[in-house]
C-alpha positions as CSV (number, residue, x, y, z in Angstrom):
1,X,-27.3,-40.8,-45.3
2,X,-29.1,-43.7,-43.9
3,X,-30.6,-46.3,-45.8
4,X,-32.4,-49.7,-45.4
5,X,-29.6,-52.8,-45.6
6,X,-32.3,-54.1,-48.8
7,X,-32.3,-50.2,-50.4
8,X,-28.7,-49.8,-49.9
9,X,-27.8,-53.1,-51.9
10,X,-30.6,-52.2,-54.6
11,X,-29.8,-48.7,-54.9
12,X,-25.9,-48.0,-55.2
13,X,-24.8,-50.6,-58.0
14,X,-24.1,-47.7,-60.0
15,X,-24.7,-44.8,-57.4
16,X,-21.4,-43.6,-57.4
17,X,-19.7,-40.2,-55.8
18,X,-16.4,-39.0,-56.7
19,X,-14.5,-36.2,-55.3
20,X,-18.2,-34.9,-54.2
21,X,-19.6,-35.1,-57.2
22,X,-23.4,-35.5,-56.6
23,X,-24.8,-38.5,-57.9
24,X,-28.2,-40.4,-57.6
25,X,-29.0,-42.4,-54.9
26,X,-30.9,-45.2,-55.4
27,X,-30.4,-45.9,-59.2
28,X,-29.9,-48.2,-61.2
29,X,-27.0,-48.6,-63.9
30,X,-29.7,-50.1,-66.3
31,X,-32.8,-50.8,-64.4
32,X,-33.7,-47.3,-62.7
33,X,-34.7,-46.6,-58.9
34,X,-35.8,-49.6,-57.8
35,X,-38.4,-51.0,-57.9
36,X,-37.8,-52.0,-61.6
37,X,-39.7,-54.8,-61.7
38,X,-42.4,-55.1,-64.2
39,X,-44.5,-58.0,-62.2
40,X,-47.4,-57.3,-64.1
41,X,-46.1,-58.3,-67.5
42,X,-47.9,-55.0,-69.2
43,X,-44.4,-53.7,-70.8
44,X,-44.0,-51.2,-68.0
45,X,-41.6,-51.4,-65.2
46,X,-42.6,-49.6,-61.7
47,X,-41.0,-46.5,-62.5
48,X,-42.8,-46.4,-65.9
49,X,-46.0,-47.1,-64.1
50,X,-45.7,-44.5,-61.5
51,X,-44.4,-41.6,-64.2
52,X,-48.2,-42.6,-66.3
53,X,-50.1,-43.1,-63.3
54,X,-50.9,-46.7,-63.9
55,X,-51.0,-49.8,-61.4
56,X,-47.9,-51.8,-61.2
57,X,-50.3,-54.5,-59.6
58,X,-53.0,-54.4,-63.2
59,X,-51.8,-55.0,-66.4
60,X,-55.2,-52.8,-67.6
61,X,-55.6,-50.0,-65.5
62,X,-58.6,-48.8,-66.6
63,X,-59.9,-52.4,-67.8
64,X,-60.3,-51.6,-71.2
65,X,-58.8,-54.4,-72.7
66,X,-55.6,-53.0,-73.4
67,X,-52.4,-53.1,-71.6
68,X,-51.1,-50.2,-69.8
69,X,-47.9,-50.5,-72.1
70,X,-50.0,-50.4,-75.1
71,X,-52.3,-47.1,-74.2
72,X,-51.4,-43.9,-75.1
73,X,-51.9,-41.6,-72.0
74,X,-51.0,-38.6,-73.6
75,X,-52.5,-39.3,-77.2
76,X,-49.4,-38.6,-79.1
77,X,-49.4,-41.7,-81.4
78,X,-46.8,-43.1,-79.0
79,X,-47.4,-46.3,-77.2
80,X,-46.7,-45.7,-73.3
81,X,-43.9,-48.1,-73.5
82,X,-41.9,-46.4,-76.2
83,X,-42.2,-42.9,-74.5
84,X,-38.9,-41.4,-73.5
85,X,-38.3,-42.6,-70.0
86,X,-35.3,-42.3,-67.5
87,X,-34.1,-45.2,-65.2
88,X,-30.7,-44.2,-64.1
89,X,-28.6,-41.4,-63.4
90,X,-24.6,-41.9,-63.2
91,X,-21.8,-39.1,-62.3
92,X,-18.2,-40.3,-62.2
93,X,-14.6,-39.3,-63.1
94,X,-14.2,-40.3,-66.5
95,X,-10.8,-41.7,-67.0
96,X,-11.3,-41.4,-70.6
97,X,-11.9,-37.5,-70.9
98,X,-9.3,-34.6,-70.6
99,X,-8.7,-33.2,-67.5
100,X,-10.3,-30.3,-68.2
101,X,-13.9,-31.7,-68.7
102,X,-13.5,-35.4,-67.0
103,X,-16.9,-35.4,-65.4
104,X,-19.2,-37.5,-67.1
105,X,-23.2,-37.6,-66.5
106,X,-24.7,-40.9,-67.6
107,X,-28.6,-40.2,-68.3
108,X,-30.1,-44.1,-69.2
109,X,-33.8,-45.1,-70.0
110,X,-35.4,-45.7,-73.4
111,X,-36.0,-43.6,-76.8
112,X,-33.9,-40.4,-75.5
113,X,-33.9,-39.3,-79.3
114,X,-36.7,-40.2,-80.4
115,X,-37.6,-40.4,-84.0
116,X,-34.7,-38.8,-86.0
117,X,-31.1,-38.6,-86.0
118,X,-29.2,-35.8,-84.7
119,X,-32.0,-34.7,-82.3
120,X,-31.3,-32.3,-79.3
121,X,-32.2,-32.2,-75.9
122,X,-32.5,-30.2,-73.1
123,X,-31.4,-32.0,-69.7
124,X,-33.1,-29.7,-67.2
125,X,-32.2,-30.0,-63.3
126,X,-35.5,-28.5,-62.0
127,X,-34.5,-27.4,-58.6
128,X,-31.6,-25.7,-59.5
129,X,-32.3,-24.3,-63.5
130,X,-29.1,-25.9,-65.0
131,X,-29.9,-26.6,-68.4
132,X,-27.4,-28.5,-70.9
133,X,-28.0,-29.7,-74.7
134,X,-27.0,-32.3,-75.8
135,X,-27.2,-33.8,-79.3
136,X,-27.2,-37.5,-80.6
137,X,-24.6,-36.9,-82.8
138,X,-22.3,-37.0,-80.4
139,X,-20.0,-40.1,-80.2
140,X,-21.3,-41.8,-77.2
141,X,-25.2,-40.7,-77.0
142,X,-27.8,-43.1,-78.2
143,X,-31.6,-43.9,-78.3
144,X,-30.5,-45.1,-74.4
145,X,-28.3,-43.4,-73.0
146,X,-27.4,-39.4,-72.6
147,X,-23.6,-39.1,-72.1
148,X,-22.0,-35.6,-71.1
149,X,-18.6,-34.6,-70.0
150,X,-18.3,-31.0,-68.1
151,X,-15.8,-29.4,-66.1
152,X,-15.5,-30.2,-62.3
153,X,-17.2,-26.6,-61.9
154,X,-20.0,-27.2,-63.7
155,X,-20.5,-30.6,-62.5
156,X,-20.6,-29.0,-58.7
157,X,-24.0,-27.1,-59.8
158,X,-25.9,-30.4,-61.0
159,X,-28.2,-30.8,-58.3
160,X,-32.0,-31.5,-57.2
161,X,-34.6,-33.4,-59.7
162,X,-33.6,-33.9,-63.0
163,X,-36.0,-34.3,-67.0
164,X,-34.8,-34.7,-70.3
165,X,-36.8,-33.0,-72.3
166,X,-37.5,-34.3,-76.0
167,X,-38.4,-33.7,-79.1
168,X,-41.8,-35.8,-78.2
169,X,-42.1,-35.0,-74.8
170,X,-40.4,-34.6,-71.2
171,X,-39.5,-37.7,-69.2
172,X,-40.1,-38.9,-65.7
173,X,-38.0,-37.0,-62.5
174,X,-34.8,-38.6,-61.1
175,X,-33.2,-37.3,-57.9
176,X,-29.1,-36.8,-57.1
177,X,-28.1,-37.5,-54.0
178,X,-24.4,-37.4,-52.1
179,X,-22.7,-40.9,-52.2
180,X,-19.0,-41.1,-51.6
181,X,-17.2,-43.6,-53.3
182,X,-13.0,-43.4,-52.3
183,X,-10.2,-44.0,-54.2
184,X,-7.6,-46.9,-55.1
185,X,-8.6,-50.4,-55.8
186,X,-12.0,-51.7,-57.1
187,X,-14.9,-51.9,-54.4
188,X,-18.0,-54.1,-55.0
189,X,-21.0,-52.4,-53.7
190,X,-23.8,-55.1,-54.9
191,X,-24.8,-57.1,-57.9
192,X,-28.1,-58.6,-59.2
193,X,-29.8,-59.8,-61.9
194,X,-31.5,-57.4,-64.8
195,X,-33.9,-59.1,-67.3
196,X,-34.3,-57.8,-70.5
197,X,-37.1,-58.3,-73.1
198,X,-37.2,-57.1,-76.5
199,X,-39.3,-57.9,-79.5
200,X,-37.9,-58.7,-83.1
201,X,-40.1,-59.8,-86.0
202,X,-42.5,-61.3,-84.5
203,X,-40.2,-63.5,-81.8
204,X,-39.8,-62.4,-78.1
205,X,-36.1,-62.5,-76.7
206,X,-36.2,-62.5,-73.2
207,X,-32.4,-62.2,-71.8
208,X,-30.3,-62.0,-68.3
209,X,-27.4,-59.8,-66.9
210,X,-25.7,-59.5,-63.5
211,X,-24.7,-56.1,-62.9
212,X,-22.4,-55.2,-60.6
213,X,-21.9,-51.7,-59.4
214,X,-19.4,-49.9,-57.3
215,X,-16.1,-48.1,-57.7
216,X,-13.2,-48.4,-59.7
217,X,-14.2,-51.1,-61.5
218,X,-12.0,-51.0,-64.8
219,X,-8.6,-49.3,-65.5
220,X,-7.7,-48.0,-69.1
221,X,-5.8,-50.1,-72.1
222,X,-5.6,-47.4,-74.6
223,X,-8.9,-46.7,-76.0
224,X,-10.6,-49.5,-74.2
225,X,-11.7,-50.3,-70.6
226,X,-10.4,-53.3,-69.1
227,X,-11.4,-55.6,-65.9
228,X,-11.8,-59.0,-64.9
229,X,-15.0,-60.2,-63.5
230,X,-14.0,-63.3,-61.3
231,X,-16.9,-65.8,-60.7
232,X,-16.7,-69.1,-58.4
233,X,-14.0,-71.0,-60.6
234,X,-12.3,-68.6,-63.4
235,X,-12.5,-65.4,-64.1
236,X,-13.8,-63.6,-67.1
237,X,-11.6,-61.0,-68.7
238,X,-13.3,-57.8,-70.7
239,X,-11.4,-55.6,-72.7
240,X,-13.8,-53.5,-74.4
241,X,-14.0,-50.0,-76.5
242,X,-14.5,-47.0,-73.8
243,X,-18.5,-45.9,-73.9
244,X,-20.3,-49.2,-74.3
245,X,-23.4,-50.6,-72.5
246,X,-21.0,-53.4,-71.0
247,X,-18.5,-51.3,-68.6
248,X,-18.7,-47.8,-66.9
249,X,-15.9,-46.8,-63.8
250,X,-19.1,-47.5,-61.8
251,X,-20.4,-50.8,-63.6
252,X,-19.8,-53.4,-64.9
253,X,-22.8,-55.5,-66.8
254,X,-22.0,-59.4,-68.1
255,X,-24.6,-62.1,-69.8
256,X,-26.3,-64.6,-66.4
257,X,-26.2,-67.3,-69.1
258,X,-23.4,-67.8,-71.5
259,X,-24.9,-68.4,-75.0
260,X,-21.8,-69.8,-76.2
261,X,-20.5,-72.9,-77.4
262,X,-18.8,-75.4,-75.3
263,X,-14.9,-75.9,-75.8
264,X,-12.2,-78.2,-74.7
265,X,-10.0,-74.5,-74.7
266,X,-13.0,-72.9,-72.9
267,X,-14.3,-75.7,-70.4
268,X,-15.6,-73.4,-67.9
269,X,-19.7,-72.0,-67.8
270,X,-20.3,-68.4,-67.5
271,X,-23.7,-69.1,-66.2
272,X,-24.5,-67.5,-63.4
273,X,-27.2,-67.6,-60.4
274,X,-28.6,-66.1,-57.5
275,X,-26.4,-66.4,-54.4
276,X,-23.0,-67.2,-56.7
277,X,-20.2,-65.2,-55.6
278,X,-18.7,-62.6,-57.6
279,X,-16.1,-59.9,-57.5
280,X,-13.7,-57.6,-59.7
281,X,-10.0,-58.0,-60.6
282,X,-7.8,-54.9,-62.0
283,X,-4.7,-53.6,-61.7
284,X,-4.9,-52.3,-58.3
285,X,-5.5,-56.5,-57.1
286,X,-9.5,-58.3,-56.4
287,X,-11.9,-56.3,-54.7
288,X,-14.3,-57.2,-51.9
289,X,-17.0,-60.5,-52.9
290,X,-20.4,-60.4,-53.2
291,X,-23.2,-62.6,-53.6
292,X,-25.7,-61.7,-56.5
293,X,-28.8,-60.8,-55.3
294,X,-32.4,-61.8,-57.2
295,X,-33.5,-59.8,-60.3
296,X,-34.5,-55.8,-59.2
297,X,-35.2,-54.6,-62.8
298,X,-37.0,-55.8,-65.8
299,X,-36.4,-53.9,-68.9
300,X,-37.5,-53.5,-72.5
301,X,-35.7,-52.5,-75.4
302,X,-37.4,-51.2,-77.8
303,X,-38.1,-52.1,-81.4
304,X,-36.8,-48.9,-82.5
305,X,-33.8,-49.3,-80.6
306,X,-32.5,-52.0,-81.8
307,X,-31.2,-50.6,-84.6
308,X,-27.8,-49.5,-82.5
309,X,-24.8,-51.2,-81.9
310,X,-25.3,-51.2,-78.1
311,X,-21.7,-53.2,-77.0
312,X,-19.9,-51.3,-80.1
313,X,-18.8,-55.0,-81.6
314,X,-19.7,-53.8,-85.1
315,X,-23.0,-55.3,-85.3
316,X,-26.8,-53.5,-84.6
317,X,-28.3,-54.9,-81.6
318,X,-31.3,-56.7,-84.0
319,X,-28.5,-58.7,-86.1
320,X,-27.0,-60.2,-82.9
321,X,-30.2,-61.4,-81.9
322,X,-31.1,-63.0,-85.2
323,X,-27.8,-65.1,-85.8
324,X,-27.3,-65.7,-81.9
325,X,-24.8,-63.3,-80.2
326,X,-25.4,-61.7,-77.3
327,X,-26.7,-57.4,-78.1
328,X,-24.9,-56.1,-74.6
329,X,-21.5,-58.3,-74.6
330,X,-18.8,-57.6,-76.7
331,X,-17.5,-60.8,-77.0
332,X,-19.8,-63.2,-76.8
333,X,-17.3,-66.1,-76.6
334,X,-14.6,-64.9,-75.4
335,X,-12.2,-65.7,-77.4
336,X,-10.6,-61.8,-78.1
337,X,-12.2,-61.4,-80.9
338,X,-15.6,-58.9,-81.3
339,X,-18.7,-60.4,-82.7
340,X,-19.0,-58.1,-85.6
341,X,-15.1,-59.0,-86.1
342,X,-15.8,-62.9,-86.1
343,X,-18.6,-62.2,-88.9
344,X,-15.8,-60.1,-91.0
345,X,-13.5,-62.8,-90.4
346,X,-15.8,-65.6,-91.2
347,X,-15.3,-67.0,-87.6
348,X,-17.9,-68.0,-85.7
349,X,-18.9,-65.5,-82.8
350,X,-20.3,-68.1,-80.6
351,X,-17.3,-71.0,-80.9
352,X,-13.8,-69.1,-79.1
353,X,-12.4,-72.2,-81.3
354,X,-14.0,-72.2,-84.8
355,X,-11.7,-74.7,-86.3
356,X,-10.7,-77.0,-83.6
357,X,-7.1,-76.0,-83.6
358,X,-6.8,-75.9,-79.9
359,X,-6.0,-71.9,-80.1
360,X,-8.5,-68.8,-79.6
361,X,-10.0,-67.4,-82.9
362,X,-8.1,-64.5,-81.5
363,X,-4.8,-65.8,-81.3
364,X,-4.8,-67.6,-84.6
């Protein structure tokens, strides 16, 4: 497969084949095919814009004084924005699932159950008439994100344009295509920014990641995933619970601008720009460096998503932004302990040294 040097750095971040396992090209892990960009500032990225037929170039479409995120095309009583939408398709070797069902699909966009717990959909590959149902109950399965684990010989059949239909509505059409992506050591394949906007009581957060896709980025520690992510002058060390927004085998998704407090134990910034070098550490030794590249996705969460725990730290994604953590990291400052354990704890999530002692609130 031939693609442009520009598309092939956009596009497989997260597009990731193992062992033939078809897989989308041109996806991203949180922003969708790009372009993700929402440049018209109407709450509607590209591909949300081409799936309601609107212009990416006009924030009012049809000039009636309302913003194309705000109209309801389809006069359901659901805002365009908040319609069930895909941006990303994932297939990998789970390292986390038993043998016998260890290929995951990662379905990612906004309200994939929407409206009441426990709803199930129908992912529908169009070309090919697979079906699978899949329920929110299940562990790992949230407002954004579909996650299913099948047996290699099922996972051979997934092929051609894919929906999820909902209890509201179908979604937009995503593509797989073959990607190879090899064994042994961590490869970097690209990074870039992803900006993020949400909306909470009345305030507008508007926040900054650098993902960073490719393959075998994390090995397994137990029940959690574990990597380093090494920037210009230190590195940046994530262990994590399996399943979480922050780290997939095929991602890898940290904060561009580190929200936490300065420390004399922590002197270094985790701020990151476009053009900083970057690559990944595991077991295997560092992978290849890249430079990250400018922002190709700007996404929305929204309001009714916030109510999940999106990093699995113990705390709802709406909490975090109200006392100051960050909703996608795990540990905000890095100091081993989760937010939602700090607040237990009475530590402060955003100091790795809440009483000056010279040690980690972790290692105390």
């Amino acid at each position: 497969m031939r693609l442009s040097s520009r598309a092939f750095l956009a596009g497989l971040v997260v597009v990731v084949l193992v062992l033939g396992l078809r897989v989308p090209a041109r996806a991203w892990c949180v922003g969708g095919a790009p372009p993700a960009l929402d440049g018209d500032n109407d709450g509607l990225n590209d591909i949300q814009e081409r799936f309601f037929g609107t212009d990416p170039n006009n924030p009012d479409t049809d000039g009636n004084g309302v913003l194309d995120g705000d109209e309801d095309n389809d006069h359901d009583g659901i805002a365009n924005k908040d319609e069930p939408t895909i941006f990303s398709l994932e297939g990998f070797v789970d390292p986390f699932a038993p043998r016998t069902r260890n290929v995951a699909l990662v379905i990612e966009g906004t309200n994939l159950f929407p409206h009441f717990v426990g709803s199930i959909n129908r992912i529908n590959f169009i070309q090919t008439r697979q079906l699978i149902w899949n329920s929110q109950r299940r562990k790992l399965n949230k407002r954004v994100r579909l996650y299913l684990r099948m047996p290699w010989s099922r996972a051979q059949r997934l092929v051609g344009k894919l929906e999820v239909e909902t209890a509201v509505g179908d979604t937009n059409l995503l593509s797989f295509e073959r990607m190879n992506c090899p064994g042994g050591g961590a490869q970097v394949m690209g990074a870039a920014i992803v900006n993020l906007k949400t909306r909470l009581k009345g305030t507008t957060y508007h926040l900054s990641y650098v993902a960073i896709g490719g393959c075998n980025l994390i090995v397994r520690e137990g029940k959690r995933a574990r990597t380093r992510v090494r920037l210009r002058d230190h590195d940046i060390l994530l262990r994590v619970p399996y399943g979480g927004i922050q780290v997939l085998p095929t991602r890898v998704m940290i904060p561009a601008h580190d929200t936490a407090k300065s420390d004399p134990i922590y002197p270094y910034s985790d701020d990151i720009n476009v053009g900083d070098p970057i690559s990944i550490v595991t077991d295997f030794g560092q992978s290849n460096t890249v430079t990250v590249d400018p922002p190709i996705a700007d996404l929305r969460i929204p309001t009714e998503d916030l109510g999940e725990d999106h990093d699995q730290d113990g705390l709802t994604s709406d909490l975090e932004l109200q006392i100051g953590t960050d909703p996608l990291a795990y540990d905000t400052d890095h100091d081993k302990l989760s937010d939602g354990q700090e607040i237990e704890r009475g530590t402060d999530p955003l100091d790795p040294d809440t009483n000056g002692d010279g040690l980690f609130d972790g290692d105390e």
